[in-house]
ZAMARGU-4260 file (C-alpha; in steps of 0.2 Angstrom, whole numbers, plus 5000, padded with zeros to 4 digits):
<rodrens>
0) 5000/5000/5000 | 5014/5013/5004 | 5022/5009/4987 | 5005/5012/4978 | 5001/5028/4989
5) 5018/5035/4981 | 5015/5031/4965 | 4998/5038/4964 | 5008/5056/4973 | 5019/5056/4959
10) 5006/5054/4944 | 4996/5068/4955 | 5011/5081/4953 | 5015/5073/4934 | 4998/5078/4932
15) 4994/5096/4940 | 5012/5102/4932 | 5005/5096/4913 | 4992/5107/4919 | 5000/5121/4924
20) 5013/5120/4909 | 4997/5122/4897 | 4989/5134/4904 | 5003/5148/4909 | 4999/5159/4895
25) 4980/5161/4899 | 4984/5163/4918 | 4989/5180/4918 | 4981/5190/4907 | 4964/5182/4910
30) 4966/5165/4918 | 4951/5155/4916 | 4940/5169/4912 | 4925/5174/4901 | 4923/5190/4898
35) 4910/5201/4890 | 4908/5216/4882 | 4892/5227/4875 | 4896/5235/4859 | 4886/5249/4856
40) 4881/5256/4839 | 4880/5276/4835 | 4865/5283/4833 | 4869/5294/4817 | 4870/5276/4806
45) 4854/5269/4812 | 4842/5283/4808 | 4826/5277/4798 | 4815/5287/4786 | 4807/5296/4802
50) 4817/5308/4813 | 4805/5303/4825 | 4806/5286/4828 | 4816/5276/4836 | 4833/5268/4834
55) 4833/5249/4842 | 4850/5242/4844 | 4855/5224/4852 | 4870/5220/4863 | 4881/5206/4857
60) 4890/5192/4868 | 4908/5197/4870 | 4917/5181/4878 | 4931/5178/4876 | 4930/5159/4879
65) 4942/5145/4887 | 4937/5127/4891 | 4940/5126/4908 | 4948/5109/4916 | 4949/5103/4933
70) 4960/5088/4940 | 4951/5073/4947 | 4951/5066/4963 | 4960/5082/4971 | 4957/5082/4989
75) 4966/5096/4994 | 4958/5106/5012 | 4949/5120/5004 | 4940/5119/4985 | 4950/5122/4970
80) 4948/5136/4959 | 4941/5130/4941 | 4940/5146/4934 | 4934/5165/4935 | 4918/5172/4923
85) 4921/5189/4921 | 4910/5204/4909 | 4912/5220/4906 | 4897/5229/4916 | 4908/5223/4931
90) 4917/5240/4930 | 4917/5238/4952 | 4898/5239/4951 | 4889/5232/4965 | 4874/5230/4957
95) 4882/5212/4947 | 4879/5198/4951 | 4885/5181/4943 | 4872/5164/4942 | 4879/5148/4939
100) 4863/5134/4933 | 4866/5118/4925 | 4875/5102/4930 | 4881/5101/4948 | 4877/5120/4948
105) 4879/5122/4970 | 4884/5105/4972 | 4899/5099/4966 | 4901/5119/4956 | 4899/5134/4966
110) 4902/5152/4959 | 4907/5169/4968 | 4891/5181/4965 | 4901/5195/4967 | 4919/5188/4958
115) 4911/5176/4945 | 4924/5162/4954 | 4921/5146/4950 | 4925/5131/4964 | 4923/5113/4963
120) 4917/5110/4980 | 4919/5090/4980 | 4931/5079/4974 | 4926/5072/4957 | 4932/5054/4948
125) 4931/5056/4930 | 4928/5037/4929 | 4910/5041/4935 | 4908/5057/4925 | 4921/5067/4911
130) 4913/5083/4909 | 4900/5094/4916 | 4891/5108/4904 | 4885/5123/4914 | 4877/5140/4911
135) 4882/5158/4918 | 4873/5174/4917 | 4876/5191/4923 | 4859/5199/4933 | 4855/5213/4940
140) 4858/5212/4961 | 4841/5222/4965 | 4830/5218/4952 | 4837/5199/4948 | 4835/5205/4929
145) 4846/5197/4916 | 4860/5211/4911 | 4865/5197/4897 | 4858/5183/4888 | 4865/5165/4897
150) 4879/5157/4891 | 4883/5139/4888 | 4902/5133/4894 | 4909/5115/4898 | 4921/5109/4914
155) 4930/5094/4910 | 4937/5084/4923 | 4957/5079/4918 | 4962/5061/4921 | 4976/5054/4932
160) 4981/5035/4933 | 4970/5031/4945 | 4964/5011/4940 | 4976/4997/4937 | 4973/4987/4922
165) 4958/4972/4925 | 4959/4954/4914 | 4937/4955/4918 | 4936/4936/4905 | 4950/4929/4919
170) 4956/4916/4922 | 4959/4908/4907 | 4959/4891/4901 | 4967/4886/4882 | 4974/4870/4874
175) 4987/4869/4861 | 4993/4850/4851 | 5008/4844/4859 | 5023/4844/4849 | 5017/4860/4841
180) 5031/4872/4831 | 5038/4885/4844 | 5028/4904/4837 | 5011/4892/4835 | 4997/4902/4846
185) 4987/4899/4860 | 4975/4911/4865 | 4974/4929/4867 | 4970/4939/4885 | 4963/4957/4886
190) 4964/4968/4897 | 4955/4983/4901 | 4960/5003/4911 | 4944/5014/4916 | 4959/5028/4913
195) 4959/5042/4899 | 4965/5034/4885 | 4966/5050/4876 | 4977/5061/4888 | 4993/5054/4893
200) 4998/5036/4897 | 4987/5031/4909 | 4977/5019/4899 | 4993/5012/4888 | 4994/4995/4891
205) 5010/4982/4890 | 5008/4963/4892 | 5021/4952/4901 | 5025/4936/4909 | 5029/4933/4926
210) 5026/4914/4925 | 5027/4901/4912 | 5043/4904/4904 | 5051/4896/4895 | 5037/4886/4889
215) 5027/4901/4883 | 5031/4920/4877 | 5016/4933/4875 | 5016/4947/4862 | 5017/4965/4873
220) 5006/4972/4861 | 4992/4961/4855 | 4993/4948/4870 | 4994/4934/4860 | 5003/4920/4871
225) 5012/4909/4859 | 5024/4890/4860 | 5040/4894/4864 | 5049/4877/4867 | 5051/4865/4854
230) 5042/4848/4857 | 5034/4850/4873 | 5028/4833/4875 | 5011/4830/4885 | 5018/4812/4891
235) 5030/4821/4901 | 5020/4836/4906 | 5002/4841/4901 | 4996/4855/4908 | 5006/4873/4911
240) 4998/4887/4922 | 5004/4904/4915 | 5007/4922/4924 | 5002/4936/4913 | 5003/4956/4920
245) 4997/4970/4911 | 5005/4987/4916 | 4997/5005/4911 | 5008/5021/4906 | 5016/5011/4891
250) 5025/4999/4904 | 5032/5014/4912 | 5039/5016/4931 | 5023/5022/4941 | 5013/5012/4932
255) 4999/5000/4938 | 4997/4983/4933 | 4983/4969/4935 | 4988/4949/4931 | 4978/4933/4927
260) 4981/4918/4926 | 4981/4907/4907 | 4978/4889/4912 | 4986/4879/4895 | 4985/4860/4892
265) 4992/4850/4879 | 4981/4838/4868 | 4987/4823/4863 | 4992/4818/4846 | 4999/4800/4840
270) 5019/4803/4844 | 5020/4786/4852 | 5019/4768/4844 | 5011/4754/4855 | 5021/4743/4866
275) 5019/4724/4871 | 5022/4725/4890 | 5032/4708/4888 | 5041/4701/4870 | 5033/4682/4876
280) 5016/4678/4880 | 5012/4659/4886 | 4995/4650/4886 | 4989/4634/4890 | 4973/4630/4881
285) 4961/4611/4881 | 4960/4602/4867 | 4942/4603/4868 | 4942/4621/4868 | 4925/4626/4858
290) 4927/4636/4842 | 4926/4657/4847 | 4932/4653/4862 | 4943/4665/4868 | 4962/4656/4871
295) 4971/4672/4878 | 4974/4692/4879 | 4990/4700/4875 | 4989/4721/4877 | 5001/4731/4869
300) 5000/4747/4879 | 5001/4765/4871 | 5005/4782/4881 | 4993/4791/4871 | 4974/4796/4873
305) 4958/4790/4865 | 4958/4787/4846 | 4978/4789/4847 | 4978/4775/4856 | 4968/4763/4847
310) 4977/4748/4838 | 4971/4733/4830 | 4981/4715/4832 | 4985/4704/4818 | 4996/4685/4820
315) 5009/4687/4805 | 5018/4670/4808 | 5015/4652/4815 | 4996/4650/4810 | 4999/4641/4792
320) 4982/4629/4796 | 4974/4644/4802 | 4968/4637/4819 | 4969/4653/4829 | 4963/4673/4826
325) 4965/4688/4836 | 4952/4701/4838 | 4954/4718/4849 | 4943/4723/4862 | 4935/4739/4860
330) 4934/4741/4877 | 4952/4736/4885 | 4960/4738/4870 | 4968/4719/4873 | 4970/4706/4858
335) 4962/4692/4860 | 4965/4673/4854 | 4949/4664/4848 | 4949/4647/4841 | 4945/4646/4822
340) 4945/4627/4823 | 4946/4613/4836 | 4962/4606/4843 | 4968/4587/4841 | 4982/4584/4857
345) 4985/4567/4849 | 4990/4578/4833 | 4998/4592/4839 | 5006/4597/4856 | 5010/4615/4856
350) 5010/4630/4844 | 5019/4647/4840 | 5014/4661/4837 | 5020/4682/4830 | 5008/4692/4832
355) 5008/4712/4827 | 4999/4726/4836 | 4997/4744/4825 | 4992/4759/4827 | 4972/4763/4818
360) 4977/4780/4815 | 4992/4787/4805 | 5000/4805/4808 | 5011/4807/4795 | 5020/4821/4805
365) 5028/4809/4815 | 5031/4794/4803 | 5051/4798/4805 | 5051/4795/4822 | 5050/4775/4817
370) 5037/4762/4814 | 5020/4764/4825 | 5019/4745/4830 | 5025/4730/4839 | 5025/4710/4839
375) 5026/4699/4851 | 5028/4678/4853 | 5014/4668/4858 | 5019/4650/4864 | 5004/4640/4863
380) 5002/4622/4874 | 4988/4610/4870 | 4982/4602/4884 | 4975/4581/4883 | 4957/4582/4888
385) 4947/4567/4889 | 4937/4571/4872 | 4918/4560/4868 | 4918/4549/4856 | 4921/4554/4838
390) 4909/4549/4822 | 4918/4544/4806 | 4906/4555/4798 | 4894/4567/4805 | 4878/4564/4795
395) 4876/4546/4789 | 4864/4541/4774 | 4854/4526/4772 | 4842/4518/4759 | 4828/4503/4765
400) 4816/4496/4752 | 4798/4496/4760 | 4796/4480/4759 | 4809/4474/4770 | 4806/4464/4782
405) 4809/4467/4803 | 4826/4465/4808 | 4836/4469/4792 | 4852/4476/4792 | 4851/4495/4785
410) 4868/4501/4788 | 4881/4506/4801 | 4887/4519/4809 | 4907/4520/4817 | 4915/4529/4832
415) 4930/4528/4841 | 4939/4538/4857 | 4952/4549/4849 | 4959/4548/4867 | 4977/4537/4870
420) 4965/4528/4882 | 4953/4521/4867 | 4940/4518/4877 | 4927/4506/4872 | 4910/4513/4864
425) 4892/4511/4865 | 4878/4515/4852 | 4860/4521/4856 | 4845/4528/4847 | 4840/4547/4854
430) 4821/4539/4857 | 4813/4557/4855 | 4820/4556/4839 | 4811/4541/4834 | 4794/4541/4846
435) 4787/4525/4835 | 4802/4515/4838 | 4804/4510/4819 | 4824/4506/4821 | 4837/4498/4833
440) 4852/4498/4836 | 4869/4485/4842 | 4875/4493/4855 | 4894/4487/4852 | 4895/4489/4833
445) 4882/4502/4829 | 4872/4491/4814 | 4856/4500/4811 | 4840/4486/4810 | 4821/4488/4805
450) 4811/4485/4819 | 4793/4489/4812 | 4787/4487/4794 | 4789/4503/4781 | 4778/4512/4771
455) 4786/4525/4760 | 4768/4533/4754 | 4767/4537/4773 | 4784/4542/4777 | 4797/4543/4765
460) 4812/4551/4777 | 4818/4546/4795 | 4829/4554/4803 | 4838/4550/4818 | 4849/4553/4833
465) 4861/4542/4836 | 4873/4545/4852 | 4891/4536/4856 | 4897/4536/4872 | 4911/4530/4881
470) 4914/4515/4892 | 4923/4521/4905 | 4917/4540/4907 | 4898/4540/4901 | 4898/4559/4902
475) 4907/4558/4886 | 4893/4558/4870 | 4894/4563/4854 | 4878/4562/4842 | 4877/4561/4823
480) 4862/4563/4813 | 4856/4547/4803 | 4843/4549/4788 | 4835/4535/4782 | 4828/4535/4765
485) 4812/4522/4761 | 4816/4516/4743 | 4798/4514/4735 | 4792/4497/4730 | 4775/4492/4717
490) 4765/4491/4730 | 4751/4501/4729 | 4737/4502/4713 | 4732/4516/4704 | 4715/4523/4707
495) 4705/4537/4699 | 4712/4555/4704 | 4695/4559/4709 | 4676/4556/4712 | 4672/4559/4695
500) 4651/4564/4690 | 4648/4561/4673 | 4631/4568/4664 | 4625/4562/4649 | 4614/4571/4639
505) 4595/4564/4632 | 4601/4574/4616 | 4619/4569/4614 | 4626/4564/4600 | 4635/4546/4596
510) 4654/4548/4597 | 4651/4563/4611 | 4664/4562/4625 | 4654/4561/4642 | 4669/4561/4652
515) 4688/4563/4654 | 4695/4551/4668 | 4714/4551/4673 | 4722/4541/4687 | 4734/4543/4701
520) 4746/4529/4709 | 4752/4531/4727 | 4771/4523/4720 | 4785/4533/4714 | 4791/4525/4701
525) 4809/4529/4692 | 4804/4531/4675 | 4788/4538/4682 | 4770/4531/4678 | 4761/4522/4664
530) 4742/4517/4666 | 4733/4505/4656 | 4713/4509/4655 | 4702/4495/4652 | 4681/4487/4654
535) 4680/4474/4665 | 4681/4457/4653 | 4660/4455/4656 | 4657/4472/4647 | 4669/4473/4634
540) 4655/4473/4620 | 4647/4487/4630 | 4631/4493/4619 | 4631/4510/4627 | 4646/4517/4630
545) 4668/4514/4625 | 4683/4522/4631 | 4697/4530/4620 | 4717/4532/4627 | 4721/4548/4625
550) 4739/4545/4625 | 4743/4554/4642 | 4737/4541/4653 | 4721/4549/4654 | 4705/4540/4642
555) 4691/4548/4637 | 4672/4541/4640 | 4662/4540/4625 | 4642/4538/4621 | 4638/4526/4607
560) 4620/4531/4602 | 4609/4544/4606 | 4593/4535/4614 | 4597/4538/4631 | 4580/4542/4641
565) 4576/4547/4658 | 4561/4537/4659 | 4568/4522/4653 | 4585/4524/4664 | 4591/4536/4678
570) 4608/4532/4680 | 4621/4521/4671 | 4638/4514/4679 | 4654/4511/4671 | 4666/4500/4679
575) 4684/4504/4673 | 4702/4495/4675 | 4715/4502/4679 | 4733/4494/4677 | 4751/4499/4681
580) 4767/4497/4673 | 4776/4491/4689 | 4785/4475/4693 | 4774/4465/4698 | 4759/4478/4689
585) 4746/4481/4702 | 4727/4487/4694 | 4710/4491/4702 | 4692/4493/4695 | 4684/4510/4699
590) 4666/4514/4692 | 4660/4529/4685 | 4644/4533/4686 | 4636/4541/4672 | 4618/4553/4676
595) 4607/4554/4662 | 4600/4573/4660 | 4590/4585/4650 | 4600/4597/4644 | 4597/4614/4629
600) 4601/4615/4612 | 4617/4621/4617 | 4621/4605/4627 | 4620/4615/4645 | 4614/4601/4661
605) 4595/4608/4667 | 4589/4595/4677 | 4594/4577/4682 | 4579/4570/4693 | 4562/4563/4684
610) 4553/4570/4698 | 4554/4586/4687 | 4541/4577/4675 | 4528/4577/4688 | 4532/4592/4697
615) 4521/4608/4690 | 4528/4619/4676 | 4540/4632/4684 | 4541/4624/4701 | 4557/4611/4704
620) 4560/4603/4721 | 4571/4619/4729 | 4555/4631/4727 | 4542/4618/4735 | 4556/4616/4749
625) 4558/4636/4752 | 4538/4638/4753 | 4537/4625/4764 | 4547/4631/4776 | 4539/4648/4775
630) 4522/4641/4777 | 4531/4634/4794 | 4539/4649/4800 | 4520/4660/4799 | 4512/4644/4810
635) 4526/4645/4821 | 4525/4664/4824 | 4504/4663/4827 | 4507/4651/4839 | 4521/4662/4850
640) 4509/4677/4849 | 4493/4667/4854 | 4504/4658/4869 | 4510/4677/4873 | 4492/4686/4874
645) 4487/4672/4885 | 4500/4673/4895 | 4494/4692/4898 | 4476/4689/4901 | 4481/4678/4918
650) 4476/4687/4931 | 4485/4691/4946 | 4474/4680/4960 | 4481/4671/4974 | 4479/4652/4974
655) 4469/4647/4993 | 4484/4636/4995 | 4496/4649/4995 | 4502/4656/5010 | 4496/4676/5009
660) 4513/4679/5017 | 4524/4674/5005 | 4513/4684/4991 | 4516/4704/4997 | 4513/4716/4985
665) 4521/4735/4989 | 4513/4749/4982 | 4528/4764/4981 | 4518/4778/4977 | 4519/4793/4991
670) 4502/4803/4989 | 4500/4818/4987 | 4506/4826/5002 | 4495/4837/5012 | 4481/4844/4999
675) 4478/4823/4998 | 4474/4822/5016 | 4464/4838/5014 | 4452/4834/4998 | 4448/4818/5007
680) 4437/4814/5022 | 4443/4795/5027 | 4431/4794/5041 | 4417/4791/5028 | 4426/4774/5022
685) 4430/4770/5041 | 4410/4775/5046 | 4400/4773/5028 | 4383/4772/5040 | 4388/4788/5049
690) 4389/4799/5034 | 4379/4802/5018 | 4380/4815/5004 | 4393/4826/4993 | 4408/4831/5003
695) 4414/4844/4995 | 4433/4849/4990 | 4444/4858/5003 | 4460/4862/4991 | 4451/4870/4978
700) 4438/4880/4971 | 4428/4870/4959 | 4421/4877/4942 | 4407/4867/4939 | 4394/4864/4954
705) 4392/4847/4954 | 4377/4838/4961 | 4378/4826/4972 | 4370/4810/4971 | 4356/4804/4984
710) 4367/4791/4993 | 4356/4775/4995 | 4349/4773/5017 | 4354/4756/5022 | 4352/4749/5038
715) 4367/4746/5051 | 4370/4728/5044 | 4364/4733/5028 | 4380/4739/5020 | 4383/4733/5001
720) 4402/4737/5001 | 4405/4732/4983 | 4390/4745/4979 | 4397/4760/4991 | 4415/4758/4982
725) 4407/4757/4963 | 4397/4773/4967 | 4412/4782/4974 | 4423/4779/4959 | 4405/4783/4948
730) 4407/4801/4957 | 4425/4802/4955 | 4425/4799/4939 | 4412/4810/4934 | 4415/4825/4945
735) 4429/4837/4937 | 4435/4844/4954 | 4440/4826/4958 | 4459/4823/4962 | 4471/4821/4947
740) 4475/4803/4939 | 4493/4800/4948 | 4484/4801/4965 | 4477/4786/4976 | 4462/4785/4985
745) 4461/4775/4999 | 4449/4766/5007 | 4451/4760/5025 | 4435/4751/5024 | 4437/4732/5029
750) 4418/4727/5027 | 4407/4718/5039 | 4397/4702/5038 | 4416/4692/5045 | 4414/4678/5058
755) 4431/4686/5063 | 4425/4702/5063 | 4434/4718/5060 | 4453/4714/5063 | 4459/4735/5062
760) 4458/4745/5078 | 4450/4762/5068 | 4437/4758/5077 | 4441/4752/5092 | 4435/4758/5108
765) 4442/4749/5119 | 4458/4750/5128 | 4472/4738/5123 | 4473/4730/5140 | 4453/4725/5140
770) 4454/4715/5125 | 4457/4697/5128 | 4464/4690/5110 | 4462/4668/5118 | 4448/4668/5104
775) 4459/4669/5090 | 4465/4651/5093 | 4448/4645/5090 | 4447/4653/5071 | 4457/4637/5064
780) 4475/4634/5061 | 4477/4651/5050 | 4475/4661/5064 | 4481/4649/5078 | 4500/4656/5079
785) 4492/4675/5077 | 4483/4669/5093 | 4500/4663/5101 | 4507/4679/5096 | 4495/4690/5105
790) 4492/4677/5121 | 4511/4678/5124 | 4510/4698/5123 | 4495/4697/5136 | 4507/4684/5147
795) 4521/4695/5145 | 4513/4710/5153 | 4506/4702/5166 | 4521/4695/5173
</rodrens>
């Protein structure tokens, strides 16, 4: 801190005497003053036309003007003098007085009223602020009234080097290839001074290194940081953190200076070859090793990064039978040995390898530096395992007639123990290769018998599984496929290909071909089949019908006259032989049978049946059939709708045998609430001898006046229930004041005339604890467990 204190003294005095230097020949005649002058214009030259009027004249500005400075962050003990406004009115008369307005006016600037001195009253930064623009004017002390016009003028505030250079993108972080030429860039810093860079030096920067050399240089100009060692290598060293200082006032003493830091690291490039971390590699691999099986890894290790380090393995020398390869793994970069084919110990005990490990990529910069690869030896051992048994041949193919009988010999299969042990083998058939046991096998020589009959038309391949194993370790199987071919045999007759449906028609002519009838044998002969076609010997002078060969074993069926009639015979049938050309020839006699029809002019089949004679003229059997079954379906539907509208007439009555309990029917509707209860008088349902007559509506005014019927005088056990109700709903229905439809009406009434008498308590009159319910027992068995029901209440009480 001292140190900088001193530094920023000295720029302080470098500063005020650069001032003090420029402005020397302002300071005594007028120093830092504006001054004004009115200039008055004579009378005698500004006359108009008229002697009378008169003469207007304007006063004109004088200043002499200078731009006024003032040094920044002065911190002297009193304010310092900017400068002095000065006119000429101010001849010593009291009656001036000078106004300072604009920026800073009585803050930072204030001015003498009587002198026109201007002082800057804090201390300023020009960082924050470079110039202020203010306006004097000379007024009138009394009458505050403007002797001049205002006048604009501008205080600038003079910089000293008061900020140290900033790196503000700091620190910094660039890469560069190892190896690189020394001058090849890096990166460029920047650095930044708040300072003046128009007066002086305070804002002219110079770049240096304190650290990083020799490694790095940096341009004091531009800042570029540059290589300045040859073949920096990034295996030896790969990152380098660099010092860089920036200095204002051109690098000068009494400068300031700010520093960053450049953090540089070297990328890798392919400089280095790979290199097997041993010259001799030994492995020990089985003989019974599978193919792709991995047999060992060699890594030839490289001292560079990512794609650089990459290589790829190759064997050059010692695999002549190609048993071996070598593949890289992407992910460790290691050569792997895989086995191409299988290993014989009994053959061959060891084996010697070369193999080469290069680089993928190529940077031809560096091919003088040598070759980018390296080989290695790998000694190879076969180790004995104790191997299954071996098949002289892995898919064996064997022919059987069809015809040959159980127990013959088909053919043989062979394997041995490649093993110096050569133990003994045993044959047998995989069973779920042959589910219907059609073969055998010997057990100690492998000969291959037929143990059921063949059929090549049903199966003409077998194939089978037969496994070796060894004596003395019966872990050790081997398999091998066996197909068995079925050689084909005359053993089968040819028949017609198809159902054949021959029509004949009344019309025909002689000679016409009927039908075309070709045959099909189930055998496969070699030279492929030849049928012979022929009547059977009882109808060889056939009057109605001859066959011709149509030289592709196929014949043709051919009509000899044209008489054939529906009436006289329906249907004819044509028994045919057919022979084959085997050894011995098989044959077979298929009929034909030939269906006489009526048939157009055109030869087209109408109809085949004589019922078609006697059915009516347009109607054939299908038509009859179709309105038949719709005559059914109209029966059927009346007899559903009959059996439906009976079903609905059935009324609703409970059977006496039925238990009334078990039959409850619930009745959801909720009334009409209370202007129900109020249209309606129940007492005359519970009393019908008490009252007689029209009771009127309570809910509403009625319209019409309705007249009520005379109600008929009965006697007290008179009462005719049914005829009461009938002539209610007769008033109801007739009167228009009656309630609405969705209402009920109801009728507490039970009747009299009951042995039992009235079971509700509506009209009741004695009390519950007079009544004596023991008669109820007496009414039969339906009311005998009412009457338990009741005598257990009464018991109940009394105890």
């Amino acid at each position: 801190m001292p140190k900088r204190s001193e530094e920023m003294l000295v720029d302080l005095w470098t500063s005020l005497l650069l001032v003090w230097i420029t402005c020397v020949p302002h300071v005594f005649p007028a120093p830092f003053t504006i001054q004004s002058k009115s200039l008055q214009t004579g009378s005698e030259g500004l006359r108009g036309p008229g002697e009378g009027q008169r003469i207007l004249s304007r006063a004109k500005r004088g200043w002499v003007w200078n731009q006024m400075f003032v040094l920044e962050e002065f911190s002297g003990p009193d304010p310092i003098l900017v400068g002095r406004l000065h006119t000429d009115l101010d001849v010593g008369n009291k009656n001036v007085k000078y106004v300072l307005a604009g920026e800073g006016a009585g803050t930072i600037f204030a001015i003498n009223e009587r002198t026109g001195d201007i002082h800057a009253m804090k201390r300023l930064d020009r960082e924050e602020k470079a110039e202020y623009t203010l306006t004097a004017q000379v007024i009138n002390r009394d009458t505050n009234e403007p002797l001049e016009p205002p006048s604009e003028f501008t205080i600038k505030v003079q910089d000293i080097n008061d900020n140290a250079p900033e790196f503000t993108n700091g620190p910094y972080h660039a890469t560069v290839p190892e190896m690189s030429q020394v001058g090849t860039s890096v990166t460029k810093v920047t650095a930044t001074d708040a300072d003046d860079p128009v007066y002086g030096n305070s804002a002219k920067l110079v770049y240096s290194i304190l650290e990083g050399q020799p490694y790095f240089s940096i341009d004091p100009d531009t800042a570029v940081i540059k290589v300045a060692l040859h073949e920096m290598d990034r295996e030896m060293r790969e990152e380098y953190l660099v010092v860089i200082q920036a200095k204002d006032m051109g690098g000068h003493m009494g400068g300031l200076s700010g520093t960053t830091t450049v953090t540089v690291t070297l990328t890798d490039v392919n400089d280095n070859p790979p290199k097997f971390s041993k010259s001799l590699y030994e492995f020990t691999v089985p003989e019974d090793l599978a193919i792709g099986k991995p047999g060992g890894r060699v890594k030839a290790n490289d001292r560079d990064l990512g794609e650089n380090a990459r290589s790829t393995y190759s064997i050059i020398d010692g695999n002549e039978r190609d048993f071996f390869e070598i593949t890289t793994d992407p992910q460790t970069q290691e050569g792997i040995l895989r086995l191409k084919k299988p290993l014989d110990f009994e053959t061959r005990k060891s084996y010697t390898l070369k193999v080469e490990a290069t680089n993928v990529r190529f940077d031809p910069q560096f091919s003088t530096t040598g070759p980018f690869k390296d080989t290695a030896t790998v000694k190879i051992t076969v180790e004995d395992s104790d191997e299954p048994p071996v098949f002289s041949q892995s898919t064996y193919l064997l022919q059987v007639h069809e015809n040959a009988t159980v127990n013959t010999v088909i053919g043989q299969v062979v394997a041995r123990d490649p093993d110096a042990t050569g133990s003994l083998v045993r044959y047998f058939i995989d069973r779920h290769t042959d589910l219907e046991r059609q073969f055998n096998i010997n057990v100690e020589d492998g000969r291959v018998t037929l143990a059921k009959p063949l059929d090549r038309e049903t199966d003409m391949w077998h194939n089978i599984t037969v496994t070796a194993t060894e004596v003395k370790n019966h872990s050790q199987i081997s398999r091998a496929i066996v197909a068995i071919q079925v050689l084909d045999v005359n053993d089968n007759a040819p028949e017609f290909a198809t159902e054949y449906e021959a029509f004949l028609c009344e019309n025909g002519k002689p000679g016409q071909v009927i039908q075309t009838v070709s045959a099909v044998d189930k055998d496969d002969p070699q030279n492929g089949h030849t049928f012979v076609y022929s009547l059977v010997p009882e109808m060889l002078n056939n009057p109605n019908f001859t066959i011709k060969n149509n030289r592709d074993n196929s014949i043709s069926i051919l009509a000899k006259h044209d008489s054939f009639r529906r009436q006289k015979q329906e249907m004819y049938f044509l028994p045919i032989v057919v022979t084959d050309n085997g050894n011995p020839p098989m044959s077979s006699t298929n009929t034909l049978t030939i269906q006489v029809c009526g048939c157009s002019k055109e030869g087209v089949v109408q109809s085949c049946n004589v019922e078609a004679y006697v059915l009516p003229i347009g109607l054939s059997m299908g038509a009859l059939i179709a309105i038949l079954a719709c005559i059914i379906l109209l029966l059927v539907i009346v007899v559903l709708f009959v059996t439906l509208r009976r079903h609905k007439n059935e009324p609703l009555i409970i059977k006496d045998d039925e238990d009334v309990r078990e039959n409850i029917i619930r009745y959801d509707d909720e009334g009409g609430g209370e202007e129900d209860t109020e249209a309606f008088d129940i007492a005359t349902l519970q009393n019908p001898d008490g009252i007689n007559g029209f009771l009127p509506r309570k809910d509403i005014k009625p319209d019409l006046q309705f007249m009520p019927r005379q109600g008929q005088n009965s006697g007290p056990n008179g009462v005719d229930v049914d005829e009461f109700i009938n002539v209610r709903l007769h008033e109801a229905d007739n009167d228009p004041t009656a309630p609405p439809y969705d209402s009920i009406q109801i009728y507490g009434y039970e009747g009299r005339g009951s042995v039992a008498g009235s079971l509700s308590s509506l009209e009741t009159a004695s009390s519950e604890s007079d009544q004596n319910f023991d008669y109820l027992r007496e009414w039969g068995p339906r009311f005998r467990r009412l009457g338990e029901l009741y005598s257990v209440g009464e018991s109940d009480k009394e105890t």
